[in-house]
C-alpha positions as a printed Julia matrix, in Angstrom:
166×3 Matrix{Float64}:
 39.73    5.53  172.95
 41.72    8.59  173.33
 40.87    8.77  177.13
 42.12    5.19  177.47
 45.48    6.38  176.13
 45.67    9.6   178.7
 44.99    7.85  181.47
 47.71    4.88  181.06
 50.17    8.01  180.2
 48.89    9.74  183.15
 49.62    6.39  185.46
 53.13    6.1   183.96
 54.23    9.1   184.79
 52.91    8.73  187.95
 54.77    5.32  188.33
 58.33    7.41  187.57
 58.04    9.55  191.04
 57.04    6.44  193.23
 59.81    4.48  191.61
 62.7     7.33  192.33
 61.56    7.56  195.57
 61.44    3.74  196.75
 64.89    3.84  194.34
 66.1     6.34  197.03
 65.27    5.09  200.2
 66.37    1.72  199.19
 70.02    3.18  197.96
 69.93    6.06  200.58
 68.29    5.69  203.67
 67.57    1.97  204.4
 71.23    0.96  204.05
 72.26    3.43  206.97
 69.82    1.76  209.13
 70.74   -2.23  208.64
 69.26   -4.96  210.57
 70.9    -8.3   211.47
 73.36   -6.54  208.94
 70.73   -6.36  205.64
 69.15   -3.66  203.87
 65.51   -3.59  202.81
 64.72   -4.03  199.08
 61.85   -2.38  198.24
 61.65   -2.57  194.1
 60.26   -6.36  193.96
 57.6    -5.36  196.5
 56.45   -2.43  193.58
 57.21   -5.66  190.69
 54.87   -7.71  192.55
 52.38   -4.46  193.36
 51.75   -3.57  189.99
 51.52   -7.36  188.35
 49.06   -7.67  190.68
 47.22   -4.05  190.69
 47.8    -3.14  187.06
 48.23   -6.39  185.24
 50.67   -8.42  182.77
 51.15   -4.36  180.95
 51.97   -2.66  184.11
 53.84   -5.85  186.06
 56.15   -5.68  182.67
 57.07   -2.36  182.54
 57.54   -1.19  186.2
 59.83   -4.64  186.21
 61.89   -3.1   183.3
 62.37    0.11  185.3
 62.95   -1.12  189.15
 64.91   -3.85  187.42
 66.99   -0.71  185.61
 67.38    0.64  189.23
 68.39   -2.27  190.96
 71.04   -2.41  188.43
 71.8     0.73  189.22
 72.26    0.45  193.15
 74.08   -2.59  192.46
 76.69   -0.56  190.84
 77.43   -2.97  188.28
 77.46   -3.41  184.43
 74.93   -6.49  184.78
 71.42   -6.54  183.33
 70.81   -9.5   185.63
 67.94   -7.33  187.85
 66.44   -5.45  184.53
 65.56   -9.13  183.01
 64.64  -10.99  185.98
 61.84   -8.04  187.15
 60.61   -7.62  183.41
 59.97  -11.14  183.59
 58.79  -11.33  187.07
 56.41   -8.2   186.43
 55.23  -10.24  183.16
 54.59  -13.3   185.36
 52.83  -11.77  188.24
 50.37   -9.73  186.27
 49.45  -12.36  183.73
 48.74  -14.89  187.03
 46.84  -12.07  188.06
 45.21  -11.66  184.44
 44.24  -14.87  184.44
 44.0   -17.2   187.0
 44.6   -15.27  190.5
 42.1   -12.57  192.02
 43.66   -9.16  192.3
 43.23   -8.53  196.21
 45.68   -8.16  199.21
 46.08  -11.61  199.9
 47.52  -12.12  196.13
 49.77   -9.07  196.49
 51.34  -10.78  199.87
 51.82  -13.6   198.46
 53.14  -12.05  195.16
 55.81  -10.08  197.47
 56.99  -13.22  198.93
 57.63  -14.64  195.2
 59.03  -11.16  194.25
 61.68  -11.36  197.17
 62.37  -14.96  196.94
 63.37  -14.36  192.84
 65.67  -11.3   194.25
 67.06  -13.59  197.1
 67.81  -16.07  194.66
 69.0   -13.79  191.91
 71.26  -12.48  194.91
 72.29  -15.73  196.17
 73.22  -17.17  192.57
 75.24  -13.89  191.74
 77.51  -14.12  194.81
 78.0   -18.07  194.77
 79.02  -17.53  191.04
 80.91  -13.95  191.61
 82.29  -14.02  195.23
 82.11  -17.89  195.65
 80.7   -17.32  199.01
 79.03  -20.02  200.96
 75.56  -21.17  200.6
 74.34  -21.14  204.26
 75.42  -17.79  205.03
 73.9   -16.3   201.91
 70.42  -18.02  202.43
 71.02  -16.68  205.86
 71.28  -13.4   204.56
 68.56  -13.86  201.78
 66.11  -14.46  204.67
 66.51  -11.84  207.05
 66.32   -9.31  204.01
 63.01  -10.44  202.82
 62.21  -10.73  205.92
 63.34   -6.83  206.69
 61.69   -6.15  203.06
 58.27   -7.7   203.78
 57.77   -5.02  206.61
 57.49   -2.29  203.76
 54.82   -4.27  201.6
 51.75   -3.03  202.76
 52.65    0.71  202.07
 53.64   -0.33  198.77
 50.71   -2.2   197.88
 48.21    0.72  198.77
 50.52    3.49  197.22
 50.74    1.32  194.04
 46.84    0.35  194.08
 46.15    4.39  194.48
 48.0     4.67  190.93
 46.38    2.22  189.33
 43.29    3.48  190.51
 44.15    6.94  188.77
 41.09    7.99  186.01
């Protein structure tokens, strides 16, 4: 029992370097380097990486925290991000509990859930905030996943090799 307890500390803790890190090329160094004029987002592809590696425990918490960060780059007072990753880590890991089997082909198809919800989430906040137009914000929700989806296999392994620790 105790050893059960170190090793989930041990994996959190090493969840908390991977997370700054993806927090600060996201916020840092992907937004200097736009394509079609979008920025990767890399914290649902680690939301959808741990649901499916670690399950509905880790899925819930790691969505808590990259949902904290995306608040964060956002630079607003919203806890729109921190609520829709909890509950998109929550979802993804008990699919992956229950019904789906934990391999690659779930994690790629997790990602595409875990960047359509942040599209969406997007979409819905500018429509509502901005009042922009819906075309050119699906527009823009598309090329970004599809600039995001390029980063999801590194992800997946990094986050599989934590999951992994004993």
């Amino acid at each position: 029992m105790n050893t059960l307890k170190s090793k989930s500390v041990i994996r959190s803790l090493a969840y908390i370097p991977f997370l700054l890190m993806l927090f600060f090329i996201q916020a840092a160094i992907l937004p200097r380097v736009p394509i079609f004029g979008v920025k990767a987002q890399l914290l649902p592809l680690v939301v959808a990486a741990a649901g499916v590696c670690g399950g509905v425990i880790s899925g819930g918490v790691v969505g808590l925290f990259a949902g904290m960060l995306m608040d964060i780059s956002f630079n607003e007072p919203t806890i729109v991000y921190t609520l829709v990753f909890c509950f998109l880590g929550l979802f993804i890991g008990y699919l992956c509990d229950t019904i789906l089997i934990k391999r690659i082909p779930t994690y790629l198809l997790m990602s595409v859930l875990a960047l359509a919800v942040s599209g969406i989430t997007e979409l819905i906040k500018a429509i509502f905030a901005l009042g922009a137009g819906v075309a050119p914000m699906l527009w823009i929700s598309l090329f970004e996943g599809i600039f995001s989806f390029i980063f999801a296999l590194p992800v997946y392994l990094i986050t599989r090799s934590i999951e992994r620790i004993e």
